[in-house]
C-alpha positions as CSV (number, residue, x, y, z in Angstrom):
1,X,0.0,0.0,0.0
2,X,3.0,2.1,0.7
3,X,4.4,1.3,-2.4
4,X,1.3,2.6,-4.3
5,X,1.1,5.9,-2.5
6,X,4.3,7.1,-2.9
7,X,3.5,6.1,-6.4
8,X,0.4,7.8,-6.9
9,X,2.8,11.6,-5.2
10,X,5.3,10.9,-7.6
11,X,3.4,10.3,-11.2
12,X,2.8,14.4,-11.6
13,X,6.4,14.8,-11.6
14,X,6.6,12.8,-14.5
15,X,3.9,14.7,-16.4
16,X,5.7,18.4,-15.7
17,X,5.4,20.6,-19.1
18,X,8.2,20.8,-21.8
19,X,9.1,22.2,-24.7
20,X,8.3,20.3,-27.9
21,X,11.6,20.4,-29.8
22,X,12.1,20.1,-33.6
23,X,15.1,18.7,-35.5
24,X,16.3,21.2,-38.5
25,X,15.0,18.6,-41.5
26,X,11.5,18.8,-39.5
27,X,11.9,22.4,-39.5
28,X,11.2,22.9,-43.0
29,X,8.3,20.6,-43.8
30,X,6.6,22.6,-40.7
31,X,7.2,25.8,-42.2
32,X,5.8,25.0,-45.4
33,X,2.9,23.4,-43.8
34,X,2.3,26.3,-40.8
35,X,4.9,28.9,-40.8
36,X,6.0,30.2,-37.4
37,X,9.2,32.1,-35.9
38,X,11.9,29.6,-35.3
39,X,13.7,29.2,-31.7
40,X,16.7,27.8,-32.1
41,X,18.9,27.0,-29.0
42,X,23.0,26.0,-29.7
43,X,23.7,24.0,-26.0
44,X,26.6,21.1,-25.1
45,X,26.4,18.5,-22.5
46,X,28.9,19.7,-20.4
47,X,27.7,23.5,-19.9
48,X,26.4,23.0,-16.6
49,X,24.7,27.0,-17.6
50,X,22.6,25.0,-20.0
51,X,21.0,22.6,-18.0
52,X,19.9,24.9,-15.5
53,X,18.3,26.9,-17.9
54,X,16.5,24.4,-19.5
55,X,15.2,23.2,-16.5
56,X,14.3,26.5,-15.0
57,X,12.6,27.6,-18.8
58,X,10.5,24.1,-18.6
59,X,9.3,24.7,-15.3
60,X,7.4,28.1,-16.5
61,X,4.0,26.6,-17.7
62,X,3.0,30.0,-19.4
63,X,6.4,30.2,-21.4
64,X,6.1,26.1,-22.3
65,X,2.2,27.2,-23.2
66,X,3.5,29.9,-25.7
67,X,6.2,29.0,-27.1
68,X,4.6,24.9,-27.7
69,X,1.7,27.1,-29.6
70,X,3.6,30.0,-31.2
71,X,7.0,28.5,-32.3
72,X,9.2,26.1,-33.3
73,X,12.2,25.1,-31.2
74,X,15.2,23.1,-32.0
75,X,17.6,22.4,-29.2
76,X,21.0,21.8,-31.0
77,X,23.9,19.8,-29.1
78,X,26.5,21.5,-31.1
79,X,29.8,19.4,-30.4
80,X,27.6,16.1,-30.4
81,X,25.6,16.2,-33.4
82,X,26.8,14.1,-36.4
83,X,24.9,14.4,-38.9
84,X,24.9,16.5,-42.2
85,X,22.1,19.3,-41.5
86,X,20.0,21.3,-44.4
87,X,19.3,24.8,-43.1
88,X,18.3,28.0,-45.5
89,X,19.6,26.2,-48.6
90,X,22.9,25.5,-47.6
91,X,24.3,22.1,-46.3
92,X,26.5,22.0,-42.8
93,X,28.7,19.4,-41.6
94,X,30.2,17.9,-38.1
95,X,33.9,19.2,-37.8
96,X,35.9,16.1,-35.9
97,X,39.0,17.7,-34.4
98,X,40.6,14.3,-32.8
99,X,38.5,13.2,-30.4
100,X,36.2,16.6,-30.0
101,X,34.6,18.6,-33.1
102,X,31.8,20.9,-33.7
103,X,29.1,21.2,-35.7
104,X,29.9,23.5,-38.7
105,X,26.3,25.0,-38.4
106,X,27.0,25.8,-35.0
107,X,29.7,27.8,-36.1
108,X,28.2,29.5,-39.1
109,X,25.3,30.7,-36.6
110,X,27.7,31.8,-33.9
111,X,29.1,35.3,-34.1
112,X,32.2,34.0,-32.4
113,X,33.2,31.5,-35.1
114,X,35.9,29.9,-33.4
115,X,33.9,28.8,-30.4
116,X,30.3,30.3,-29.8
117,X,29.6,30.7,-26.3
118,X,26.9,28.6,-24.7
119,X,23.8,28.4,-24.4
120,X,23.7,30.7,-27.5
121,X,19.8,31.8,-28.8
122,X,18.8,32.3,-32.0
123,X,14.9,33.5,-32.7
124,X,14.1,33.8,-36.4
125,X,10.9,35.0,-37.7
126,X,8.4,33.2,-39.5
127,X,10.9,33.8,-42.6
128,X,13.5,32.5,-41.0
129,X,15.2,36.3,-40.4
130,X,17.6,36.6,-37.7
131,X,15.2,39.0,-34.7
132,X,17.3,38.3,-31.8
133,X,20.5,36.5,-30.9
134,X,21.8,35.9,-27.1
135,X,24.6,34.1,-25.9
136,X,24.5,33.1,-22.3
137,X,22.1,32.5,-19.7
138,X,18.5,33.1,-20.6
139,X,15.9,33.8,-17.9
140,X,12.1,33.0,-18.4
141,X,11.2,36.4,-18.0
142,X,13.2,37.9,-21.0
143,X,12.5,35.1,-23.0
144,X,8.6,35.7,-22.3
145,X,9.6,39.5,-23.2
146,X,11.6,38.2,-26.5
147,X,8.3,35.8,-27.6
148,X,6.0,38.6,-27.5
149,X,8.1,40.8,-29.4
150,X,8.4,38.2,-32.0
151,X,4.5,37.5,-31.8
152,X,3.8,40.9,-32.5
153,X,6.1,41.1,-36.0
């Protein structure tokens, strides 16, 4: 019976909100289908900054409301992605440097393009124009700000 309860406290944690992400070869069947801004987020695995982002930016349901109806997000795991990537007619390729590499799209939407700083954000309009660009830590508050700026273009 114990067993149960403790069950039946822990299931909402595993229901909590998130943000739907995208892949960039989803990205442009959506847009042709229902075209909205574009949030893309540049993150690595050991930028301890990132993770406690995302988790703080998941836990606000009204920003995981707006931007799951409004936009498109793609996390991209810039020095672990291998794959060739599509985006705005150009191909982009993983970079191996020994044992480490990037992700030459990663680079190419970096304005530091010998290493971008992370988390780096990149919001696009519905025509996939550059509107705003942050590197750094990203606060739900400002990115609430930043989506209803977007919303309104």
């Amino acid at each position: 019976m114990k067993k149960i309860a403790l069950f039946l406290m822990l299931v909402p944690c595993f229901y909590l909100s998130q943000m739907k992400t995208g892949t960039f070869s989803e990205l442009e069947r959506q847009q042709k289908e229902t075209p909205k801004p574009v949030v893309i987020h540049l993150y690595t695995d050991w930028c301890t900054v990132c993770k406690i982002e995302s988790f703080r930016l998941n836990k606000d349901k009204d920003l995981v409301e707006m931007m799951n109806d409004h936009f498109y997000l793609i996390n991209f795991e810039a020095e672990k992605t291998r794959e060739k990537i599509n985006f705005q007619g150009q191909e982009f390729s993983y970079l191996s440097n020994g044992n480490s590499g990037i992700h030459a799209l990663a680079l190419a939407l970096s304005k530091n393009k010998e290493q971008p700083v992370y988390p780096l954000w990149i919001f696009l309009d519905k025509n996939q124009n550059l509107v705003y660009y942050q590197e750094g830590l990203l606060t739900p508050e400002k990115m609430k700000q930043k989506l209803k700026e977007i919303s309104a273009l």
